[in-house]
C-alpha positions, 0 to 999 in steps of 0.5 A, spaced: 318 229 129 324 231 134 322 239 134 315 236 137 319 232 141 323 238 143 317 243 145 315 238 150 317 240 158 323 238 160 319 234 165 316 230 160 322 229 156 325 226 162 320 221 163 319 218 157 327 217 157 326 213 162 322 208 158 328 208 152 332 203 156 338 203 160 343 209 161 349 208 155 342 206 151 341 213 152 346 217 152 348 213 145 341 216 143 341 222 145 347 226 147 349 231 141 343 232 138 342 239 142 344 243 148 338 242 151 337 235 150 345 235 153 342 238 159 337 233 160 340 228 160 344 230 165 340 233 170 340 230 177 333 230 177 332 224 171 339 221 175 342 218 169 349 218 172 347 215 178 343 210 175 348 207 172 351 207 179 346 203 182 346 208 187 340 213 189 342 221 188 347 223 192 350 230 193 357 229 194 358 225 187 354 231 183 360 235 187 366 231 186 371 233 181 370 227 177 363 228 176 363 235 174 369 233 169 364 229 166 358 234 166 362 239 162 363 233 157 357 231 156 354 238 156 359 241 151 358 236 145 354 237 139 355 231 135 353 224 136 357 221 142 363 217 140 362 209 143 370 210 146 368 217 148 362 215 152 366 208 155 372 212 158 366 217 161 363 212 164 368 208 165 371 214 169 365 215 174 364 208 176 372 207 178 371 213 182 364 210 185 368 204 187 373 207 190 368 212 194 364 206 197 371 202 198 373 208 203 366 210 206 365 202 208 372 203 211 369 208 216 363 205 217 365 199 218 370 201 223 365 206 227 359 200 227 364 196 230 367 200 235 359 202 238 358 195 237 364 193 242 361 199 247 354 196 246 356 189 247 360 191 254 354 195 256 351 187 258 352 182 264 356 176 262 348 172 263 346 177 258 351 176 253 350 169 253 342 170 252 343 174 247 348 171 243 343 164 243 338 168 240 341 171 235 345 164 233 337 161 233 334 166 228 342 165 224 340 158 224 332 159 222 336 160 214 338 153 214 330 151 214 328 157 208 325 161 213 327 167 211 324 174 211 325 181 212 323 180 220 329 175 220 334 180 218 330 186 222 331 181 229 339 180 227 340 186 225 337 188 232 341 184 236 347 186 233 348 193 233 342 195 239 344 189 244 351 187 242 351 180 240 355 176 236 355 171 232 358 165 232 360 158 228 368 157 228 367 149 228 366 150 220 366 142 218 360 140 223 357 147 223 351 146 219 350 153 216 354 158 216 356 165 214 359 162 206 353 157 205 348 164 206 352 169 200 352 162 196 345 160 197 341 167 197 345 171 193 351 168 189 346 163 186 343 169 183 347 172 179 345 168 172 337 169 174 336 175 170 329 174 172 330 173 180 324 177 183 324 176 192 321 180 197 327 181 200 331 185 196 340 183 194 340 190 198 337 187 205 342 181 204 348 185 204 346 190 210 345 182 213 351 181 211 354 187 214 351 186 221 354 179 222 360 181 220 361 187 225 359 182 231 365 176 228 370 178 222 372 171 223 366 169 219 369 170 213 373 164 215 367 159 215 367 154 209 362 151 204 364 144 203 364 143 196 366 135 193 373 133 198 375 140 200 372 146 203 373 154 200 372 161 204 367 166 202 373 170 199 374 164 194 366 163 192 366 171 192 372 171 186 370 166 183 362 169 182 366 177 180 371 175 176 367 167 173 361 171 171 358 164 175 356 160 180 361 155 183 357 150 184 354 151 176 360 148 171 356 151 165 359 158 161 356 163 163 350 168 162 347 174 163 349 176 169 344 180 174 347 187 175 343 189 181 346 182 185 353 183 181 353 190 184 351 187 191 356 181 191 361 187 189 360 191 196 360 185 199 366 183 197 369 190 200 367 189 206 370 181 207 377 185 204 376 190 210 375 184 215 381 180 212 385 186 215 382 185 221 383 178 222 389 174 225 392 172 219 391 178 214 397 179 210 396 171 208 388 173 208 388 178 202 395 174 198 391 169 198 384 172 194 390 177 191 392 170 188 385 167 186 383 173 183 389 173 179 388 166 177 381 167 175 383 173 170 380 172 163 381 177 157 377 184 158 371 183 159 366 187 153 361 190 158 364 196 161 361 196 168 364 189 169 371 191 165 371 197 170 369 192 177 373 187 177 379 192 175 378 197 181 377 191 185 384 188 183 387 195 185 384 195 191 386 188 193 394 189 191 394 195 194 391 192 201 397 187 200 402 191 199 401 196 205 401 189 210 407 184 207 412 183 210 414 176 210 418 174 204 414 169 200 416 162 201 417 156 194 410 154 195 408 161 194 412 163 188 410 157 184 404 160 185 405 167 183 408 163 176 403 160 175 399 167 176 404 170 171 402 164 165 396 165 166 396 173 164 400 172 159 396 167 155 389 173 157 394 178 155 392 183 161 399 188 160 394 192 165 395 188 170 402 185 169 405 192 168 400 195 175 404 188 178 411 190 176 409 198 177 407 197 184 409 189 187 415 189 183 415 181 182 420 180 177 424 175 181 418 171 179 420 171 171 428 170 172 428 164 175 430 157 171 426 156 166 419 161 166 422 166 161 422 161 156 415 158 158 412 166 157 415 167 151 414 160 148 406 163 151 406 169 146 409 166 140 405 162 139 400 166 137 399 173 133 396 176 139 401 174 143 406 176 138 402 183 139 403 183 146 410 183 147 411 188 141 405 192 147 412 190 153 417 194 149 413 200 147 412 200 154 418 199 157 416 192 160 418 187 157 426 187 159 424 190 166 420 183 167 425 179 163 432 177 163 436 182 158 441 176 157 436 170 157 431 174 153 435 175 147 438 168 147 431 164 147 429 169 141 435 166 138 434 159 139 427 160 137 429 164 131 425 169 133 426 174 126 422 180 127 421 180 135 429 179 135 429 186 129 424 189 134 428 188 140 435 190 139 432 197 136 429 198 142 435 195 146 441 195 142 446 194 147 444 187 147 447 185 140 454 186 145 449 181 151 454 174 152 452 167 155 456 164 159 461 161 154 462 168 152 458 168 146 455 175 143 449 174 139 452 173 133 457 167 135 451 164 139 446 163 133 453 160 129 454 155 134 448 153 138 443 154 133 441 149 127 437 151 121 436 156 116 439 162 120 443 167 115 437 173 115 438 172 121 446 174 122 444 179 116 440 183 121 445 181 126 451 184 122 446 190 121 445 191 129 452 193 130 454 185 131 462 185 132 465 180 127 472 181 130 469 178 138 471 172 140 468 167 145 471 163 151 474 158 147 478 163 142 473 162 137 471 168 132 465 169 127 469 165 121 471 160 126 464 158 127 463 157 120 468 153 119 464 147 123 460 142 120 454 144 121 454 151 119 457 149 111 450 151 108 451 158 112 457 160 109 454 158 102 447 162 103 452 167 107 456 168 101 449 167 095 445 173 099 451 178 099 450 178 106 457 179 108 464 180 104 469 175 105 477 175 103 480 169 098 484 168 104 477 167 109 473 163 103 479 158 102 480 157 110 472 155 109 472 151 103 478 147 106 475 145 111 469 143 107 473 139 103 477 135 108 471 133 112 
């Protein structure tokens, strides 16, 4: 079957590829079988690649390093495709697609908005004013469903031929705005896999573009939902990274991938007109925050994982380059309330892009929030797994006190997390709290409970038994309380220590006398 397969053209094989489902369908399929079915598979001419992409056949991808990487990849393999290997290779294209289009909207962004200020002082006042209402007429006519293609054409006319720009500032009486079009037109789509339109998701975002090359504080408009009213930025978010419409309390579904991928090109350009806006440090903190917020566990669609990773980057690095301003109380108990939840989702991917290129670690060293992270990870395996992923990556006490670290551990009794902490840190075993206590006279005095595998492990990690605290008290001292009897017979039970008769005696003493 495959050697009559084979002996057809390469254009014929090409076209019944195409009917054999969707790009990774394929290339799981296919790819490995021969080198020449490699190489079909690969060929500009059947644009597997930039299908994937959802974009038409463009030269300078087919040319960029990353795309000729991947070519030499695909071309070289004689086995069956490994599903890791085909996820890392694609992965690899699309992050460098969103970058690419990131950039290109940038400069075109700038361009179009620079001819559009030239072309709109070409006018006379009277003219402008004339203008100005007719594009407001024809924005208006969405509200009553009188959208077509005729419509975007005249906007999109009016705006980069004549100059006009539209306005809608008064966000609470404006009956139709900017936020209400995306919401109603595009992101009400995004579960509609069977959503068929005479005017494509394409259309809406070249009318998007226009409107906000004549007004970038559009972005600012509002849709009013229950008592409060969210930005365009918000809805955008919550679509991207929810995988659902705002309005639609309901877990999501499938999701269309062709208004998914426009919502994306959407969302960068409204980041490009945050960075023009009056307020754009608190603009783009506010969406990084949101974005943060809504992250979940790593999504299991590549195409979705990739997005929202990149576009995250994009945003903190937009942040990065225009802040400032230190951040005030009401914002740092926001970003605390963002570190919970990656913690609870496990995204080390993002926490460590945080710490690496925003350096928030003043946020986990403040009052109560070590205790609350790691009362987070603990209280599940994946959790436990988590910290284990920090400290093979050098993160966990970047992130967290050294001092408050190993102390909660303690106090949670924490046994194989502490073992797996001090071999990493061993310093800490010599760490001391604010009465002088080392780790071994921490656990003997401010901890209750079946402790003794832990001093075991303690001794073991170099613990000096010698050390006294604050008060005087040394390790034998410690065992003289009351609370700690039951210790000192497990102590002496397990052979975890030695002891001299004159050091048993002091104990026993006491034992008998209280």
């Amino acid at each position: 079957m495959l050697s009559t397969f084979e002996s057809l053209p390469d254009e014929i094989i090409m076209t019944i590829v195409k009917y054999c489902g969707d790009t990774c369908a394929i290339l799981r399929t296919f790819l490995g079988l021969n080198q020449r079915l490699n190489r079909i598979l690969i060929d500009k001419r059947l644009h597997l690649l930039t299908d994937f992409l959802h974009i038409n056949v463009r030269d300078d991808y087919y040319n960029s390093q990353v795309f000729q990487q991947s070519y030499q990849q695909l071309l070289s393999l004689n086995t069956r495709i490994d599903e890791q290997e085909l996820s890392l290779i694609l992965q690899r294209l699309l992050s460098f697609h969103i970058q690419q289009k990131y950039i290109q909207l940038r400069h075109e962004f700038q361009l179009l908005q620079e001819k559009f200020e030239l072309t709109r002082q070409s006018f006379t006042h009277s003219d402008i004013t004339q203008l100005d209402n007719e594009l407001k007429r024809t924005f208006d006519s969405f509200s009553q469903n009188q959208t077509s293609t005729n419509s975007i054409e005249l906007i999109k006319s009016l705006v980069y031929t004549k100059g006009a720009r539209c306005d809608c500032d008064d966000y609470e009486l404006c009956r139709y705005n900017l936020t209400k079009i995306v919401n109603e037109h595009v992101l009400s789509l995004v579960n509609n896999l069977s959503y068929q339109s005479l005017i494509s998701a394409n259309s809406y975002f070249e009318l998007f573009k226009a409107l906000l090359i004549s007004n970038s504080s559009l972005i600012n408009n509002r849709d009013y939902v229950g008592n409060g009213g969210c930005k365009l930025a918000f809805f955008l978010v919550y679509t991207l990274y929810k995988l659902q419409y705002f309005y639609h309390g309901i877990y999501p579904g499938p999701v269309n991938m062709k208004c998914y991928r426009v919502l994306v090109d959407i969302f960068l350009l409204v980041i490009q007109c945050q960075k023009r806006i009056v307020d754009n440090e608190g603009s783009i903190r506010r969406t990084m925050l949101d974005i943060l917020k809504m992250i979940c566990q790593i999504n299991n669609d590549i195409s979705i994982q990739v997005i929202q990773w990149e576009l995250l980057k994009i945003v903190i690095d937009e942040y990065v380059t225009i802040a400032n301003e230190p951040l005030d109380e009401f914002l740092t108990y926001e970003f605390r309330d963002v570190f919970k939840n990656l913690f609870k989702n496990r995204r080390l991917d993002v926490l460590s892009h945080l710490y690496r290129d925003v350096q928030f670690e003043q946020f986990f060293n403040i009052g109560n929030y070590t205790r609350e992270y790691l009362d987070i990870m603990t209280r599940s395996q994946d959790g436990r797994k988590l910290f284990y992923k920090m400290l093979d990556d050098n993160l966990l006490e970047s992130i967290f006190s050294e001092k408050k670290l190993i102390f909660i551990l303690l106090d949670k009794k924490e046994r194989k997390l502490l073992e797996k902490l001090l071999k990493s840190s061993p310093h800490l075993i010599h760490q001391l709290d604010e009465d002088g206590n080392d780790p071994l006279l921490y656990i003997c005095i401010k901890v209750y409970g079946c402790r003794h595998r832990i001093i075991q492990d303690l001794i073991k990690s170099g613990a000096d038994l010698q050390r006294t605290n604050f008060k005087g008290q040394n390790f034998i001292d410690t065992l003289q309380l009351q609370k700690n009897r039951k210790l000192f017979k497990k102590l002496i039970e397990h052979e975890i220590i030695s002891f001299d008769e004159q050091q048993i005696n002091l104990v026993k003493n006491f034992d008998e006398n209280s």
